[in-house]
C-alpha distance (Angstrom), angle and dihedral (degrees) to the residues before:
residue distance angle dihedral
X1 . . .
X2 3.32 . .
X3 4.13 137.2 .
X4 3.62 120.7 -99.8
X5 3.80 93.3 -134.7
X6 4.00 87.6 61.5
X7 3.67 96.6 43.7
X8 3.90 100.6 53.1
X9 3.70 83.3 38.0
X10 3.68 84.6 64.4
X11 3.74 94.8 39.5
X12 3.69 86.0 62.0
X13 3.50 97.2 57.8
X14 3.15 106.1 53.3
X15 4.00 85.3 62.1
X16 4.37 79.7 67.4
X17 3.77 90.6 60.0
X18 3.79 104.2 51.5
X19 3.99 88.2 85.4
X20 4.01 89.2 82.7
X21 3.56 93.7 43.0
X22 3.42 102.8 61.2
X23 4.51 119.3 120.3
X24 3.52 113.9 -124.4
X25 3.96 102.7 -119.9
X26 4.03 91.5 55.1
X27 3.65 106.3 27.4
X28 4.00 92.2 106.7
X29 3.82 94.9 52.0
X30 3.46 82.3 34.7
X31 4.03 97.8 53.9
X32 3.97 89.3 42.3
X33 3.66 96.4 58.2
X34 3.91 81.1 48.7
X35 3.44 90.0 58.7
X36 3.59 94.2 41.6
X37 4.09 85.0 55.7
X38 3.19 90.0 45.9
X39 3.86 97.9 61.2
X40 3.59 93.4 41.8
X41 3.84 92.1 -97.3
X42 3.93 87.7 142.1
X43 4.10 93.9 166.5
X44 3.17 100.9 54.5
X45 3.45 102.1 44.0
X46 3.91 95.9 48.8
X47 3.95 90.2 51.3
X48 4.17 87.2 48.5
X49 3.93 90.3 39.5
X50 4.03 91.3 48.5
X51 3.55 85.8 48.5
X52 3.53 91.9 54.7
X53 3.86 93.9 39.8
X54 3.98 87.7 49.2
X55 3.97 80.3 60.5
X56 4.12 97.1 55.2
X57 3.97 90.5 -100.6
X58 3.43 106.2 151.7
X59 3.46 106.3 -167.4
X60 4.00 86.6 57.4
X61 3.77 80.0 56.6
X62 3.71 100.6 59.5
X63 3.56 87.0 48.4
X64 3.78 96.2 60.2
X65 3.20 88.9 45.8
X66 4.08 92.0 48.2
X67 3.83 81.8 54.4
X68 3.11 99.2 45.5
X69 4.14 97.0 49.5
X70 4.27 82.2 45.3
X71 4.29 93.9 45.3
X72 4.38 76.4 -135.6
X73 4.08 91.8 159.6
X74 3.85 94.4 -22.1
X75 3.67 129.4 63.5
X76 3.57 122.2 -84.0
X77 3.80 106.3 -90.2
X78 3.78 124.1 155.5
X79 4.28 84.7 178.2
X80 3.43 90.7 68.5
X81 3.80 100.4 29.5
X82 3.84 79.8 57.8
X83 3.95 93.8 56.9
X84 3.49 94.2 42.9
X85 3.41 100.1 61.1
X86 3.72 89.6 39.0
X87 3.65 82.6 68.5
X88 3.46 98.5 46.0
X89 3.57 96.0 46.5
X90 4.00 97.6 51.3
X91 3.71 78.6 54.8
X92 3.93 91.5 65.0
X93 3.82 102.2 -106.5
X94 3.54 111.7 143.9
X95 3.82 96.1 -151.5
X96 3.64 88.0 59.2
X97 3.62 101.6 49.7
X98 4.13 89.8 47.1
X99 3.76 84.6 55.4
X100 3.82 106.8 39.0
X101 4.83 82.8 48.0
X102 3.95 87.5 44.8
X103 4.22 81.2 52.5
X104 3.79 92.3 51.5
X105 4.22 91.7 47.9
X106 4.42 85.5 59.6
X107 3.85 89.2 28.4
X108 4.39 76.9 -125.4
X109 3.64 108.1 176.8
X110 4.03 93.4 -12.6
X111 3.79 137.0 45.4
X112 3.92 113.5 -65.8
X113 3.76 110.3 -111.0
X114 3.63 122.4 157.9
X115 4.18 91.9 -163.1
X116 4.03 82.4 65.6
X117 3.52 104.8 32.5
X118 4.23 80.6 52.0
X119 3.61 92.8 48.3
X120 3.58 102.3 51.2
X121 4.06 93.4 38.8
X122 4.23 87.7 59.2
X123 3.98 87.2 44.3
X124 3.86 82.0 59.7
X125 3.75 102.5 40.2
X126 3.64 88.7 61.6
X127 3.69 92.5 68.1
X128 3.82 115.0 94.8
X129 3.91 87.6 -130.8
X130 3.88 105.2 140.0
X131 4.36 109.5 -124.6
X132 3.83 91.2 5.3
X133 4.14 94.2 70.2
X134 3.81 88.6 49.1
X135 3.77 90.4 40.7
X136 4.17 83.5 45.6
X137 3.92 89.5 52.6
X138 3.93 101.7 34.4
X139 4.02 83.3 61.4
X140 3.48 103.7 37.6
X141 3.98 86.7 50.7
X142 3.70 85.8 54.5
X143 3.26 90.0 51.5
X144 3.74 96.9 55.5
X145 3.49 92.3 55.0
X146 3.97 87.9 74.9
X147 3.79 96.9 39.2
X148 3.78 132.8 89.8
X149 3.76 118.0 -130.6
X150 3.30 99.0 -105.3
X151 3.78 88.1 56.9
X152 3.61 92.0 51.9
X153 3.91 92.8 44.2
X154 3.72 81.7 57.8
X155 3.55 105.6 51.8
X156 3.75 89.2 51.0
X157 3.39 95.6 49.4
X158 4.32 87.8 55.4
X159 3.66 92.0 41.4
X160 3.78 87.3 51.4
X161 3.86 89.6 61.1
X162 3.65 100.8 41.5
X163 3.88 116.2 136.6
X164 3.90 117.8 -168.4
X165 4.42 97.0 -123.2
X166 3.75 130.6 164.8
X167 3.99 116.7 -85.4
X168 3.57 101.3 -124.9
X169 3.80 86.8 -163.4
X170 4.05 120.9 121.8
X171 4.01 127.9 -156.3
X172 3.50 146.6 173.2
């Protein structure tokens, strides 16, 4: 399995890619409450992330769930880290399907499964998004290493069908 050191460290960085991912109508709410985060302003940014999240924004949604995995102006949760990047990663956003497969390798915040964590880890390799689709691969290889073929065969065959939806999931 793999270190903690290494797996926050990854964590982190996927918080340095959201920048690109941004949609058009939010991305200057969005890119305050970055800011906010980003100088420890943790209450304002959740209430202007929620916001956004409350409207389907997905990047807003891997940041609550970024918070809520770091306890940064929430409580530590990794439950509800793990369901908000659930919904931003069913959305399409690569930083939340890296995060909500890394979950799966740990079984942090939802059951471990390697067929999952695999899955969603090759969804987000096969974005273009420099350091995440090494990130995606480096992890999903790792997780390989502790699957049977038929798991692996498996995985593929789910990631091969994957189609970016809406989350239809509420929180907070």
């Amino acid at each position: 399995m793999m270190r903690q050191p290494a797996y926050i460290a990854m964590i982190s960085s996927l918080l340095l890619g959201l920048s690109c991912l941004l949609s058009q109508p939010a991305a200057a709410d969005f890119n305050s409450a970055v800011v906010a985060y980003d100088h420890g302003k943790f209450n304002p940014a959740h209430r202007e992330f929620l916001s956004l999240a409350e409207r389907g924004h997905a990047g807003a949604e891997f940041m609550l769930g970024a918070m809520r995995f770091y306890g940064k102006g929430v409580q530590r949760n990794d439950a509800l880290a793990a369901v908000w990047f659930h919904k931003s990663a069913i959305k399409g956003n690569p930083s939340g399907q890296l995060a909500f497969g890394s979950l799966h390798i740990r079984g942090l915040g939802v059951r471990q499964d390697l067929v999952k964590a695999y899955g969603w880890l090759t969804v987000a390799a096969h974005h273009a998004v420099p350091g995440l689709q090494q990130q995606a691969i480096a992890l999903r290889d790792e997780a390989a290493r502790l699957m049977r073929p038929d798991e692996i065969t498996d995985a593929q065959r789910w990631a091969s069908g994957f189609k970016a939806r809406g989350s239809g999931l509420t929180l907070e």
